[in-house]
Residue frames relative to the residue before (quaternion, step in Angstrom):
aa qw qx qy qz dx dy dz
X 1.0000 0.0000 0.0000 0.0000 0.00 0.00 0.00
X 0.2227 -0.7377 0.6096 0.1862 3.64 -0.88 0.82
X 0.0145 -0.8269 0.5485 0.1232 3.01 -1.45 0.60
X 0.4585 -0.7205 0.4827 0.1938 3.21 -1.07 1.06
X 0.4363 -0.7512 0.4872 -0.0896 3.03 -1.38 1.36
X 0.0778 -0.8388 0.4988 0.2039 3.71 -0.17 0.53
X 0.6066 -0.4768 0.3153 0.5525 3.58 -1.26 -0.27
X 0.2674 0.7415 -0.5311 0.3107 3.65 0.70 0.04
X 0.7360 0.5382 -0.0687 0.4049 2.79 0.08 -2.67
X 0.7665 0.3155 -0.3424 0.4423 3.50 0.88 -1.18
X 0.5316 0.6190 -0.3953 0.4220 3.59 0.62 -0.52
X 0.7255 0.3886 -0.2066 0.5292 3.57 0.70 -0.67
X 0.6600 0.3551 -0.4460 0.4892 3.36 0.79 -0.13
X 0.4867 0.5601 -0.5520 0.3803 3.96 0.90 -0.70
X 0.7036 0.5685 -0.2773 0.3237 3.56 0.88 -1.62
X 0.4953 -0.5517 0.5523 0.3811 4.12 0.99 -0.58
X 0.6653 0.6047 -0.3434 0.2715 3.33 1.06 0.00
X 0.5518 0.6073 -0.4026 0.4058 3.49 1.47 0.13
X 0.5194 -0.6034 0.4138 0.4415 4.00 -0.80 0.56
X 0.7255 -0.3144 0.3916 0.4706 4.04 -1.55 0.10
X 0.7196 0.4161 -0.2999 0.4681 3.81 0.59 -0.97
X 0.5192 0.4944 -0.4868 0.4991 4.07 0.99 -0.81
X 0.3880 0.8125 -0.3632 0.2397 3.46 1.02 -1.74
X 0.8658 0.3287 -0.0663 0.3715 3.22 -0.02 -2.24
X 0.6893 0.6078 -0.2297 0.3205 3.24 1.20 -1.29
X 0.5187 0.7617 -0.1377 0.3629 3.06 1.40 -0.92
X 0.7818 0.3196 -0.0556 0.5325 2.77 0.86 -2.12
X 0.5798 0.4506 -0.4063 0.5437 4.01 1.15 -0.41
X 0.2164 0.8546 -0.2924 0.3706 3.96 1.10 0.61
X 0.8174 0.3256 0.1544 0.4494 1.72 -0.61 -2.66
X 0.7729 0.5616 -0.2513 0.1551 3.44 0.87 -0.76
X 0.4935 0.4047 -0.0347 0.7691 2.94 2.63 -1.19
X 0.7811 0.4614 -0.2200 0.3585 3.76 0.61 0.70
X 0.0516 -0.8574 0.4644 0.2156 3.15 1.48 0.94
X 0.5020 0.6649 -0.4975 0.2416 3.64 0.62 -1.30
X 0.7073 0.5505 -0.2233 0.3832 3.26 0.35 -2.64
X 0.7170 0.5670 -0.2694 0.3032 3.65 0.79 -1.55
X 0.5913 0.5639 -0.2842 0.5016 3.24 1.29 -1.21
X 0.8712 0.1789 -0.2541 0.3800 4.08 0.68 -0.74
X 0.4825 0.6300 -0.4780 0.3766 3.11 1.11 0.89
X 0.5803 0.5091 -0.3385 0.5380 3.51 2.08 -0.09
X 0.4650 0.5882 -0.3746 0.5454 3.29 1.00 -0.62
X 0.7480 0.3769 -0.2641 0.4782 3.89 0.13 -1.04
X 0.6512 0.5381 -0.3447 0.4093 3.61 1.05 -0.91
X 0.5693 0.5655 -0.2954 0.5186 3.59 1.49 -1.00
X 0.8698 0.0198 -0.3134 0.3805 3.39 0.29 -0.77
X 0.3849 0.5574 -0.6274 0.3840 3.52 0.15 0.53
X 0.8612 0.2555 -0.2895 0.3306 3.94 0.94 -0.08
X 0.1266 0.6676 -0.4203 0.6013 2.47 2.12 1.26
X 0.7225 0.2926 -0.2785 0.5610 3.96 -0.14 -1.05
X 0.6455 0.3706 -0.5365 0.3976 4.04 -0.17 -0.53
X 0.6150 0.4638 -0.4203 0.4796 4.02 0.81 -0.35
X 0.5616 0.4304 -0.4437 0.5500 3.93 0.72 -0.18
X 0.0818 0.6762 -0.7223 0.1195 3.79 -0.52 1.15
X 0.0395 -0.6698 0.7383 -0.0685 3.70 -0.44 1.50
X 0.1356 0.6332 -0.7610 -0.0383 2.87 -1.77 1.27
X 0.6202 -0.5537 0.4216 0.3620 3.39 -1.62 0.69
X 0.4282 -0.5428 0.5646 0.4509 3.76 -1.11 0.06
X 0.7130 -0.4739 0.3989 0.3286 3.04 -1.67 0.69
X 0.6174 0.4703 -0.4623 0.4288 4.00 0.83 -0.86
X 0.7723 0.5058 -0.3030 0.2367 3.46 0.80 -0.82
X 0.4308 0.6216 -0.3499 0.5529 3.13 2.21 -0.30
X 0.5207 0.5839 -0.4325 0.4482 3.86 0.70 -1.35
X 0.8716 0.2960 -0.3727 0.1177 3.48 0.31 -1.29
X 0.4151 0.7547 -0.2857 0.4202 3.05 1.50 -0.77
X 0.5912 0.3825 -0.3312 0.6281 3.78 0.72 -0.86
X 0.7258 0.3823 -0.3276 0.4687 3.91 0.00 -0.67
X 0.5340 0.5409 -0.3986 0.5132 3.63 0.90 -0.14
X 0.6740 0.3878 -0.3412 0.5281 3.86 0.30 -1.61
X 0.8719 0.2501 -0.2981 0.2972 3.58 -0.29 -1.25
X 0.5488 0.4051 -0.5546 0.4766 3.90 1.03 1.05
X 0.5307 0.5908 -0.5687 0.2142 3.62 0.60 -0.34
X 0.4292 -0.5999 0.5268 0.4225 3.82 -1.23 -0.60
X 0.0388 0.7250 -0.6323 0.2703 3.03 0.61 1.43
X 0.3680 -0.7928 0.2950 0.3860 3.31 -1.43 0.57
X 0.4803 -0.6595 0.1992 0.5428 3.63 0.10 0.01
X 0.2213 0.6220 -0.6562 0.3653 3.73 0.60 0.80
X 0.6883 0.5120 -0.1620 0.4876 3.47 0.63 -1.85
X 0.5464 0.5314 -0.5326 0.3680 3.92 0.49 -0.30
């Protein structure tokens, strides 16, 4: 029986998140499935596209956020 796979399934398997048995299925797939194979590179490409987008905030915009937590009426456990 074949089974069909979605981009979910792949996404979660790029991620390590599928079990030893998703594992197998997957890869006996990818292998007899040019389609599946083609978008599981495509997904591999850009998912290592976004780890190269490293967005940080500017410091003024960190500054505020701290000046934000330590005026709220939070309690100070939570500071």
């Amino acid at each position: 029986m074949t089974q069909t796979f979605t981009e979910n399934d792949l996404l979660r398997y790029a991620y390590g998140e599928t079990s030893s048995t998703e594992n197998v299925e997957i890869e006996k797939s990818l292998l007899c499935d040019d389609l599946l194979q083609e978008t599981y590179n495509q997904l591999v490409a850009t998912l290592a596209e976004l780890d190269k987008c490293a967005i940080k905030p500017s410091d003024s915009v960190v500054q505020r956020i701290l000046d934000y937590s330590k005026s709220s009426n939070l309690p100070s456990v939570l500071k």
